[in-house]
C-alpha positions in Angstrom: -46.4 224.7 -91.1 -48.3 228.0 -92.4 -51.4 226.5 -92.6 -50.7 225.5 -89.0 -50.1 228.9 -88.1 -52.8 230.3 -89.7 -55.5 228.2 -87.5 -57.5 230.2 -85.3 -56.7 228.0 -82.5 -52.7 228.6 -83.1 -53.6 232.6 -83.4 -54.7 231.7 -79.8 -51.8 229.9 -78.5 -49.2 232.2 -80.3 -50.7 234.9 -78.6 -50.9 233.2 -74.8 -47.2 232.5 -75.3 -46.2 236.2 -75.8 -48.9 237.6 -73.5 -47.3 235.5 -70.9 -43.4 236.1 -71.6 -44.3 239.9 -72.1 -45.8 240.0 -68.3 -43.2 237.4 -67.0 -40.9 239.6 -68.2 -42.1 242.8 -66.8 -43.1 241.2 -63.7 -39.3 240.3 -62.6 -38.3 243.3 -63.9 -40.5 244.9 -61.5 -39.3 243.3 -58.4 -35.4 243.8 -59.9 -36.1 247.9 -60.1 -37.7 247.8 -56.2 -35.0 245.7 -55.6 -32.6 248.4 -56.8 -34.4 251.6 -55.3 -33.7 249.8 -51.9 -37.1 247.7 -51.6 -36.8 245.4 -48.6 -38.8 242.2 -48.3 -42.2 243.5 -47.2 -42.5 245.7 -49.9 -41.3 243.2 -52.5 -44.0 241.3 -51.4 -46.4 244.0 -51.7 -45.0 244.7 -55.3 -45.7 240.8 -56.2 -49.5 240.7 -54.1 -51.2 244.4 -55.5 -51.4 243.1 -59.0 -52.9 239.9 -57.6 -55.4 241.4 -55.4 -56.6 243.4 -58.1 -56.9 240.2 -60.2 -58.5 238.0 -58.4 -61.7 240.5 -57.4 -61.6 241.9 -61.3 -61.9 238.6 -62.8 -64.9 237.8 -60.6 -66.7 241.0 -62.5 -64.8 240.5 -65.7 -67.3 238.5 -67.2 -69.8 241.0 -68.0 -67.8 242.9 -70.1 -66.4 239.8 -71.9 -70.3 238.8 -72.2 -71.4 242.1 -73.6 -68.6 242.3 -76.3 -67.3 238.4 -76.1 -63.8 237.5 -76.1 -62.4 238.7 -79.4 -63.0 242.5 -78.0 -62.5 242.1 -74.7 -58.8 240.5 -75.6 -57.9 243.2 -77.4 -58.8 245.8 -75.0 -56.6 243.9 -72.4 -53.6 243.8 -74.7 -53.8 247.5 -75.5 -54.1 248.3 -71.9 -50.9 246.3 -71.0 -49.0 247.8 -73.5 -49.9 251.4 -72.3 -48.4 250.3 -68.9 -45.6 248.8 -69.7 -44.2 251.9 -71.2 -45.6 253.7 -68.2 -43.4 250.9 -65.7 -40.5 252.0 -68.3 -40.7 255.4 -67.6 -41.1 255.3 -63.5 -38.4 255.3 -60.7 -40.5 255.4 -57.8 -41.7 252.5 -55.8 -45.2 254.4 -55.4 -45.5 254.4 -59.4 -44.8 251.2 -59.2 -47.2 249.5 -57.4 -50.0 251.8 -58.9 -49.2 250.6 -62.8 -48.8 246.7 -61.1 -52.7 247.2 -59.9 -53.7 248.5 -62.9 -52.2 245.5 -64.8 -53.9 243.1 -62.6 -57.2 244.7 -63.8 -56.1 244.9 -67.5 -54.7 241.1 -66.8 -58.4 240.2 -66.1 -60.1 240.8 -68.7 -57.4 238.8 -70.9 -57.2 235.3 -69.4 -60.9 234.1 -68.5 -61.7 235.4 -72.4 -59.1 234.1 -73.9 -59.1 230.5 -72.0 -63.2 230.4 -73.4 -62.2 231.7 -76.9 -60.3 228.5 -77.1 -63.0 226.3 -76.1 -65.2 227.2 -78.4 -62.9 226.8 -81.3 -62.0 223.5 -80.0 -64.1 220.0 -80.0 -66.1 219.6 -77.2 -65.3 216.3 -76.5 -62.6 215.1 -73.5 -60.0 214.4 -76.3 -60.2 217.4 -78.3 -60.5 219.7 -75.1 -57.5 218.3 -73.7 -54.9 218.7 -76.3 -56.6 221.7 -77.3 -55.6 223.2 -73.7 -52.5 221.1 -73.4 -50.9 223.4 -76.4 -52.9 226.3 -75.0 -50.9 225.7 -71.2 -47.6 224.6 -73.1 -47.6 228.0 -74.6 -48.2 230.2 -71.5 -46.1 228.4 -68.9 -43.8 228.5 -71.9 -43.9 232.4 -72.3 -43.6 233.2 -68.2 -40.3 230.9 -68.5 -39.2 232.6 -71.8 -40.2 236.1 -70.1 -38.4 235.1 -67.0 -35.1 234.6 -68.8 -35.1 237.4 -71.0 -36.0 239.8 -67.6 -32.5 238.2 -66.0 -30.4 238.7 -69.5 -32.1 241.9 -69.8 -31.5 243.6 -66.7 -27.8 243.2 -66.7 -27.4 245.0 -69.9 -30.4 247.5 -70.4 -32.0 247.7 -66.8 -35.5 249.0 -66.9 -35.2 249.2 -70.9 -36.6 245.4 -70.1 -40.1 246.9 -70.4 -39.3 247.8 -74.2 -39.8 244.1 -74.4 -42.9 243.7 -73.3 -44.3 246.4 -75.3 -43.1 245.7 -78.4 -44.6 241.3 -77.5 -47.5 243.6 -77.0 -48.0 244.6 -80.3 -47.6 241.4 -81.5 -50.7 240.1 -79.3 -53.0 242.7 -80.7 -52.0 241.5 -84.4 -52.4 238.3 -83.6 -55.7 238.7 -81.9 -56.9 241.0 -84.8 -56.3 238.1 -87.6 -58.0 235.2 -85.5 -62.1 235.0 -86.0 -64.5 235.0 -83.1 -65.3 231.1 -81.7 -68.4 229.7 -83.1 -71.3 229.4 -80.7 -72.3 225.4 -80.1 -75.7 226.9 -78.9 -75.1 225.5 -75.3 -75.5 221.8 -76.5 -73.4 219.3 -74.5 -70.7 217.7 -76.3 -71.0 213.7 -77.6 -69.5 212.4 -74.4 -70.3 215.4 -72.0 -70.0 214.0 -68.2 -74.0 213.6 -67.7 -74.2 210.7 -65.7 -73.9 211.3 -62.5 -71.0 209.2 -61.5 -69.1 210.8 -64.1 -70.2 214.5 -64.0 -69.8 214.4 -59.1 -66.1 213.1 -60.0 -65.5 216.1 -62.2 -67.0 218.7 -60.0 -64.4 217.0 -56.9 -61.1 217.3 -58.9 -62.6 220.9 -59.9 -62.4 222.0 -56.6 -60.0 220.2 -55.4 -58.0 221.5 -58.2 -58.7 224.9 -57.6 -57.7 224.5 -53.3 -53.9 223.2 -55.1 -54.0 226.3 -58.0 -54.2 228.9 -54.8 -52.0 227.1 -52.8 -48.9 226.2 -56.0 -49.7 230.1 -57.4 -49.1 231.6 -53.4 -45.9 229.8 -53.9 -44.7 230.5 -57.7 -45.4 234.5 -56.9 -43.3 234.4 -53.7 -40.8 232.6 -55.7 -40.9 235.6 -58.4 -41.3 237.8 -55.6 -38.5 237.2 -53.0 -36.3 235.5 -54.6 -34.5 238.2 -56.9 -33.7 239.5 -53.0 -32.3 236.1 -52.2 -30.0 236.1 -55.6 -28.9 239.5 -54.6 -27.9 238.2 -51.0 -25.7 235.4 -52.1 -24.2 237.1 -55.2 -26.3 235.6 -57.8 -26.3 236.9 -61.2 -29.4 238.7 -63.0 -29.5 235.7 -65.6 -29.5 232.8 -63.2 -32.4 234.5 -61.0 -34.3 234.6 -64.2 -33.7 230.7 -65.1 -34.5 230.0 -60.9 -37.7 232.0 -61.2 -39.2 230.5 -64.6 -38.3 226.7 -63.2 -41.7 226.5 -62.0 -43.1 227.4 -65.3 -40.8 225.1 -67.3 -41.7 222.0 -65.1 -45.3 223.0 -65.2 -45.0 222.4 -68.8 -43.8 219.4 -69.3 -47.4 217.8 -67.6 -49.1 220.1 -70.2 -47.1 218.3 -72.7 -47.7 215.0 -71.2 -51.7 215.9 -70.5 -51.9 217.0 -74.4 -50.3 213.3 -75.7 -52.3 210.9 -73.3 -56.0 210.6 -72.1 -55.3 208.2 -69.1 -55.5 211.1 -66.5 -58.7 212.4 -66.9 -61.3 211.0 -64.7 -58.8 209.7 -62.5 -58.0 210.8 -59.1 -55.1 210.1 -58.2 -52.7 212.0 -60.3 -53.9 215.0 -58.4 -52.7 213.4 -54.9 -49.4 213.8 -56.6 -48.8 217.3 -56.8 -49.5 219.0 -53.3 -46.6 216.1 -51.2 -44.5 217.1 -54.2 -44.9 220.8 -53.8 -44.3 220.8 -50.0 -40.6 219.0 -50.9 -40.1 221.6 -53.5 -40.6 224.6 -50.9 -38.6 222.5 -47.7 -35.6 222.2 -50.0 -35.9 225.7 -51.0 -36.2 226.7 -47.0 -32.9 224.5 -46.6 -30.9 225.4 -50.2 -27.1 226.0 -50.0 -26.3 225.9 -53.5 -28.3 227.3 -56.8 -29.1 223.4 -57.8 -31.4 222.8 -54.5 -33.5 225.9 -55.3 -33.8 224.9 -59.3 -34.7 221.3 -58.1 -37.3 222.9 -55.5 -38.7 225.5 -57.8 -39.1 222.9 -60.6 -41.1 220.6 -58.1 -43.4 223.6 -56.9 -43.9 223.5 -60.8 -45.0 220.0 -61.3 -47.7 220.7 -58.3 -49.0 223.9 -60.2 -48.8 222.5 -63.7 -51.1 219.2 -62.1 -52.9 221.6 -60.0 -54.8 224.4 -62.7 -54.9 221.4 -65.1 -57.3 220.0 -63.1 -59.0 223.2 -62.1 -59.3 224.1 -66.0 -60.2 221.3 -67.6 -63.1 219.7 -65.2 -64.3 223.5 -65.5 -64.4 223.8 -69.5 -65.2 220.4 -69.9 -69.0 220.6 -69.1 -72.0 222.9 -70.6 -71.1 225.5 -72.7 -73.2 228.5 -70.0 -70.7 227.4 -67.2 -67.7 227.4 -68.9 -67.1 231.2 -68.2 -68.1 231.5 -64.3 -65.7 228.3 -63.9 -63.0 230.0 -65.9 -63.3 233.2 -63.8 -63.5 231.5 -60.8 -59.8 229.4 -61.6 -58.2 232.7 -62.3 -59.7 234.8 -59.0 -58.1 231.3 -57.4 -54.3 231.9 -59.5 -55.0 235.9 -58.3 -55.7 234.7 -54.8 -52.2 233.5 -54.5 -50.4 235.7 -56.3 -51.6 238.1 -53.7 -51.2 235.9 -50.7 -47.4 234.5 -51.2 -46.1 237.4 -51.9 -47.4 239.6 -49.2 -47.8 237.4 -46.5 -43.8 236.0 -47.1 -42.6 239.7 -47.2 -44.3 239.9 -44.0 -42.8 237.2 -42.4 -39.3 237.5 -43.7 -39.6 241.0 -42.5 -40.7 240.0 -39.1 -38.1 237.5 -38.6 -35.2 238.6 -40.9 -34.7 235.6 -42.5 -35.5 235.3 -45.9 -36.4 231.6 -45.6 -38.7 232.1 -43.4 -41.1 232.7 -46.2 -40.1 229.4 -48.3 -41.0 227.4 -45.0 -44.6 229.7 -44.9 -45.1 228.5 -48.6 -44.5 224.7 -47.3 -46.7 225.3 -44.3 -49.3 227.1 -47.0 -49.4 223.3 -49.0 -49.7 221.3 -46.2 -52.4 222.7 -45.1 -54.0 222.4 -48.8 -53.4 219.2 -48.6 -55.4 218.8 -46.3 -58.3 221.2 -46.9 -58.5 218.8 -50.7 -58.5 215.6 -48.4 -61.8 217.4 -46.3 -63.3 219.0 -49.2 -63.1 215.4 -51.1 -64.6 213.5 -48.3 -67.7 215.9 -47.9 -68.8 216.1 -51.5 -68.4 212.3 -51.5 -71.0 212.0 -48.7 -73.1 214.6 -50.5 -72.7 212.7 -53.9 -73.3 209.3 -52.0 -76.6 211.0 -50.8 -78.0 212.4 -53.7 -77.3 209.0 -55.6 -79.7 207.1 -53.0 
């Protein structure tokens, strides 16, 4: 079990979990202070979407500063940076303050998660098998850790209030030990792994669930950060408790990880379409039910099916990107996460908007539905064109 701990790779893992239950956890408690210093919807929203924005456009310039000093450095700036603003979000009790410290984490956020998702591949085989369990663990552990972080936000609150930040500093420390005890990743030089996707058959079918993968990552994340978003306002309407908020919240995460677990054991979905067709019908269930829920069971049942369209989702996204030549592993990573920031920005904001506008909180679950539709149907159009244009290039 030590020596198992000791591996670089687990290093890695360990410290994607508590990265990830740190921010989960600051990130509800975030929406539960504006929710107590009288936030209404629109600017929940606009809590949950600024750290997002700053994301998404971060992570698309991240990369030179995780080129110039690689992903062991750039890691550990990130983590040091989160841990100076959580204690800054602990120390606030303006709204204002608020959203300032959640734009700067979107920036500090950026440079964490395209490094860290690399760092792993290049401590991992390059080969399909070997890829996929490697980020099967590697997804385990973070959807694990926004669950975790979720829960402990909910119990938190109750007890402590914004002392919940504590705990995200203090998971913060423990990052930066366990990123200063794992080695840089061993360069493979840019050769293409033993049974890298060459042909052309193999290598078109990749680049399709890629994109199409990353069209169901914007469209599962817009939903998951309205979820996190709005729905501490919706607990607080019909007299929910801190600690059941938290457990509704992290459902996506916790059904997102069981298809990591199942990804990590099996082979038999990669390279095959249809698994993907899955998760967007699933998704728009998960957000009708939540647009029609009564009773706390019909929003854990929808939440937990928004889940299983996410986990499905940035699986594809991530693996069809990292799974290919070692030079565009890093523009494909970057380009998933300004997709996950891309969300997180438009749920949030454009549901406060519209449960704003027409007073009904809903409202913004039946936007989220509406959102997945419609990405349902931009993958259908996107899959059919690069089809033609593989069909074409093949003649």
């Amino acid at each position: 079990m030590w020596q198992r701990i000791r591996a670089p790779r687990q290093r890695l893992v360990g410290a994607a979990f508590v990265m990830d239950m740190a921010s989960g956890c600051a990130m509800l408690a975030v929406q539960f202070t504006g929710v107590a210093l009288g936030a209404g919807p629109g600017l929940l929203g606009l809590l949950g979407a600024v750290g997002g924005a700053t994301y998404t456009v971060s992570c698309l310039g991240s990369g030179m500063v995780a080129d110039r000093f690689g992903p062991r450095r750039t890691t550990r700036l990130a983590a040091a940076l989160m841990i100076v603003i959580w204690l800054a979000l602990a120390a606030t009790g303006r709204v204002g303050l608020l959203l300032g410290l959640v734009v700067a984490s979107g920036a500090a956020m950026a440079l964490f998660w395209p490094s860290i998702m690399v760092w792993v591949a290049d401590l991992s085989s390059g080969q399909a098998r070997g890829l996929g369990r490697a980020l099967g663990v590697f997804n385990i552990s973070w959807s694990a850790g926004l669950l975790v972080g979720a829960v402990v936000a909910g119990a938190l609150w109750d007890s402590v209030g914004g002392g919940a930040f504590y705990f995200s500093v203090a998971a913060g420390i423990v990052i930066l030990i366990l990123l200063q005890l794992t080695p840089g990743g061993a360069s493979r030089g840019g050769e293409h792994p033993s049974d890298e996707p060459t042909a052309l058959p193999r290598a078109a079918l990749g680049r399709r669930l890629r994109i199409a993968g990353r069209v169901g990552v914007f469209a599962s994340f817009f939903s998951t950060a309205m979820i996190r978003a709005l729905f501490p306002k919706v607990g607080d309407t019909l007299g929910y408790s801190s600690a059941l908020v938290g457990w509704a919240a992290g459902m996506p995460y916790l059904s997102a990880m069981v298809i990591f677990a199942l990804a990590r054991t099996t082979t038999g979905w990669q390279y095959r379409p249809w698994k993907l067709w899955l998760a967007m019908p699933a998704g728009v269930v998960g957000m009708v039910l939540a647009t029609s829920a009564q009773v706390p069971w019909q929003f854990l049942v929808g939440f937990s099916l928004v889940g299983f369209c996410g986990g499905i989702s940035y699986l594809s996204s991530q693996f069809y990107g990292l799974h290919q030549p070692e030079q565009r592993r890093a523009a494909s990573m970057r380009h998933n996460e300004a997709m996950v920031g891309a969300g997180v920005v438009a749920g949030p904001l454009l549901g406060g908007l519209v449960a704003d506008y027409t007073g009904q909180l809903p409202a913004a679950f039946a936007l989220a539905a509406s959102a997945m539709v419609i990405a349902g149907l931009v993958q259908i159009v996107l899959w059919w064109v690069m089809s033609k244009a593989d069909e074409g290039s093949s003649v």
